[in-house]
N, C-alpha and C positions, 0 to 999 in steps of 0.2 A: 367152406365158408361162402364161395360164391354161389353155392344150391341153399344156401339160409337164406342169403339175402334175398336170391329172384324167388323162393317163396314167400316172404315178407312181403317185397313188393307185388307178387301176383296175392295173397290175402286180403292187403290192404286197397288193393285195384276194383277186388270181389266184395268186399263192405261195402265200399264207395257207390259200384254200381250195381249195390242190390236191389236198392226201389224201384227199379229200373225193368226188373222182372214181372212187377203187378204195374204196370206204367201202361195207358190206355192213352190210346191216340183217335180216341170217337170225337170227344169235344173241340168244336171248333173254336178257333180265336175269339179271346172275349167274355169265353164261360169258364165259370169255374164250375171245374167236375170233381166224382171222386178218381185221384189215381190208382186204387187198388181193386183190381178188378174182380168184383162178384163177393165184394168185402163192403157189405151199409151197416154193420153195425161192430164193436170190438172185438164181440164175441167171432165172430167171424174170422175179424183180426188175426186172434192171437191163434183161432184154428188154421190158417193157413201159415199163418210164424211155422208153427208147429207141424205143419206137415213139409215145410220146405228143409226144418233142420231133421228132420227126421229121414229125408232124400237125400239130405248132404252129407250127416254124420254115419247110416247107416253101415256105407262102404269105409268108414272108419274105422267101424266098431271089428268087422269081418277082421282088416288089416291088424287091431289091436289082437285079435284072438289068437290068428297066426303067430303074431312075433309072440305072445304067452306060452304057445306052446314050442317054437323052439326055444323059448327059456329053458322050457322043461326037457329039452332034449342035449339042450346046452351044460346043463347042471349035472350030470351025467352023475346022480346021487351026491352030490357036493347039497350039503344042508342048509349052508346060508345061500347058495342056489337055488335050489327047490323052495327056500321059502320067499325069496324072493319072484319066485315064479308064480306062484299058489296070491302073493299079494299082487302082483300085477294082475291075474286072472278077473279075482274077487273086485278089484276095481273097474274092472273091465264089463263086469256082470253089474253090480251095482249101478253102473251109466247107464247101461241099456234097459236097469230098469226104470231109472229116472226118466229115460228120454222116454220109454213108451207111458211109463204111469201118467207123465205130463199130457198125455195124448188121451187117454182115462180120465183123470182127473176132469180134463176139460169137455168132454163129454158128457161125465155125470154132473154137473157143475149145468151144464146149459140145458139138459132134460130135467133139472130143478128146479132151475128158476122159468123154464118157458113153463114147468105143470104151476107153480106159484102164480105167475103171469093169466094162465088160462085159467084158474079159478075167482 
C-alpha cells in the first residue's frame, strides 16, 4: 500500500512539474517569452508532447511485454491463463501501435498541410 501511494504522489509531483522540462530561463524580467523551447508553433507542440510520452512510456511498453510473457509461463497450459495471457499481449501491441501511429499520424499531417501552405 505504502509503494501505491509514494507512486501516486511521485506521478502526480511529475505532472505538476512537467512544463518545467520545455521551461527557458533566456528572457529577462519584464518580457514575456515562449516557455517551450524550440516550440513557435502547435504543430511543433504536440510533436514534442509526443516525443516526450513516447521517451517515457517506451520503457513501459518493454516492462509490459515481460510481465505478458510470464503470463505465458505462468499459465503453464491452464486456458483461461493463456488467454488471459494472448489478451494482455494484444493490448500491449495495440498501445504501441497507437503510441507510434500518433507519431506518423502527426508527421504526415504537417508534410500536408506545409505542401498545402507552400502552394
Amino acid at each position: 500500500m505504502k509503494k501505491i501511494r509514494f507512486f501516486r504522489i511521485f506521478l502526480l509531483l511529475f505532472i505538476l512539474n512537467f512544463p518545467l522540462l520545455f521551461a527557458s530561463a533566456e528572457c529577462s524580467s519584464g518580457q514575456f517569452c515562449n516557455p517551450i523551447k524550440g516550440a513557435n508553433s502547435i504543430e511543433e507542440l504536440l510533436a514534442k508532447i509526443i516525443d516526450v510520452a513516447i521517451i517515457i512510456l517506451m520503457p513501459l511498453v518493454v516492462l509490459a511485454i515481460i510481465y505478458s510473457g510470464f503470463m505465458f509461463l505462468i499459465a503453464r497450459g491452464n486456458k483461461e491463463g493463456l488467454e488471459k495471457a494472448k489478451t494482455n499481449f494484444v493490448w500491449v501491441v495495440i498501445g504501441v501501435a497507437v503510441l507510434l501511429g500518433a507519431k506518423l499520424i502527426s508527421a504526415i499531417l504537417k508534410s500536408t498541410v506545409d505542401k498545402v501552405i507552400m502552394q
